[in-house]
N, C-alpha and C positions, 0 to 999 in steps of 0.2 A: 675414292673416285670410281664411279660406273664401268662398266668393260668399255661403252660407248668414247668415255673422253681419254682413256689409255689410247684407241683406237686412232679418235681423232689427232692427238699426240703423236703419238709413232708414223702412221702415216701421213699425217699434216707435212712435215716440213719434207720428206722427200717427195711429196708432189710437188710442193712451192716448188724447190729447186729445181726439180728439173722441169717443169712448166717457164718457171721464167727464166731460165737458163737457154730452154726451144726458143722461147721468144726472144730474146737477145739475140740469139745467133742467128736467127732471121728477118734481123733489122740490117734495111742496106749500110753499108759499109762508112757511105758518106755521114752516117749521124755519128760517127767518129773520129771523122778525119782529125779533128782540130779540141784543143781541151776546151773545157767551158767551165765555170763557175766550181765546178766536182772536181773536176779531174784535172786542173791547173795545181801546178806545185807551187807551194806555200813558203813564207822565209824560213817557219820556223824546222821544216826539213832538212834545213841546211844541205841543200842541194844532195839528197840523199843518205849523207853523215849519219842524220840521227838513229836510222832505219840498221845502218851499216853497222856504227860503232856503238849507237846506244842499245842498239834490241840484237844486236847479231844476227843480223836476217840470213845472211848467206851460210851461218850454221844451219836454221832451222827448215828457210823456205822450199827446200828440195823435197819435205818429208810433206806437203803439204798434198793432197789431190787435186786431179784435175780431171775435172767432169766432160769439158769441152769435146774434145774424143771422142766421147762416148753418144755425142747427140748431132756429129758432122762437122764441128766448131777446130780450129788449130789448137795444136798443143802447147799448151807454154809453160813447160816444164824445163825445157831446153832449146836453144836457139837449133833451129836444122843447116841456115846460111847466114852466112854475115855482110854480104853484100848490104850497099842501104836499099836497095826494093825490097829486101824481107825484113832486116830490120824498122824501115818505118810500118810495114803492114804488121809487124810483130807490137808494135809502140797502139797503132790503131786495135789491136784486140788486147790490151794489156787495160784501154778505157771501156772498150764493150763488156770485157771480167770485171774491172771495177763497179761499175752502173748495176751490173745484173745482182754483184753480190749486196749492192746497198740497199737495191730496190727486195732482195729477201730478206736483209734487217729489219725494213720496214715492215715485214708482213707480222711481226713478233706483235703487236698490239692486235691480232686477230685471235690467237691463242688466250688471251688474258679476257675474251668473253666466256670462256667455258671452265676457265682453270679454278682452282682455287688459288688462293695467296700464294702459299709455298710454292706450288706447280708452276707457279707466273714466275717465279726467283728462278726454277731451272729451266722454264723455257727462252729466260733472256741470257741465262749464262752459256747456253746450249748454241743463241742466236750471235753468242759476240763468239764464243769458241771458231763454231763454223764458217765467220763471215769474216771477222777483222783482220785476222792473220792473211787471210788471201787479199783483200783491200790493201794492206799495206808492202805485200808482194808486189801486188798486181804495180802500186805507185815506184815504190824503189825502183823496178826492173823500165820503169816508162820513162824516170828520170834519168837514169843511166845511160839506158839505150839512146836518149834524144842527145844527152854527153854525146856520146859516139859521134852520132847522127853528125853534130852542129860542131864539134871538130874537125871531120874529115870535110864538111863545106870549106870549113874557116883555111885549111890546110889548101885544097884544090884551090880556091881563090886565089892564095895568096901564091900559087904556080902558075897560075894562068895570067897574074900581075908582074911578075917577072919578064 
């Protein structure tokens, strides 16, 4: 391979990221409020389970980065308040991480113009490394938190029905 497509390579995917990483977190707030076709939880998550007990998430997901920080974005690494006004604004940036990281999956078919064959094999395994493990962060911790969320209504109702 040329010095030119090492080049494009190396510096390829950390401009994606953090380009559309800026651009994500400079979308108003409303194009998250509510899940939509992506970012709705699925049966077969088993209301977070699979994530929990099948992959061990809450072993690994802590080791995971988070760029957000670093470009104005919240942190969700760890919750700061548990009240529900930060938990559901924490639920709304858990869908804007998700979207951003799909939408730089997607960008992996830009690379397979210049690669060769093998090079296209590491830049997809390079593109599920980087992106899946946070996707599937980003969904556990949305499912969870909305748990919370939709207990503590159910809980309040059911005092103020007393």
């Amino acid at each position: 391979m040329s010095p030119w497509i090492w080049m494009a390579n190396l510096l390829g995917w950390p401009v994606l990221h953090l380009s559309i990483s800026y651009f994500f977190l400079r979308l108003p707030t409303r194009h998250f409020a509510m899940d939509n076709w992506l970012t709705a939880a699925r049966g077969w998550e088993m209301d977070g389970r699979l994530y929990r007990d099948c992959m061990a998430i809450r072993r690994w997901k802590a080791l995971l980065p988070d760029g957000a920080p670093w470009l104005g974005g919240m942190a969700k690494k760890k919750l700061t308040a548990r009240d529900d006004q930060s938990l559901a604004e924490f639920v709304v940036e858990t869908r804007r991480a998700e979207w951003a990281h799909w939408v730089m999956f997607l960008c992996l078919p830009l690379f397979f113009l210049w690669n060769p064959p093998w090079a296209c094999v590491v830049m997809a395994a390079y593109a599920l490394a980087a992106n899946l493990p946070c996707i599937l962060a980003q969904r556990y911790n949305r499912i969870l938190l909305l748990r919370v969320l939709q207990n503590r209504n159910t809980k309040r109702n059911a005092h103020e029905t007393e």
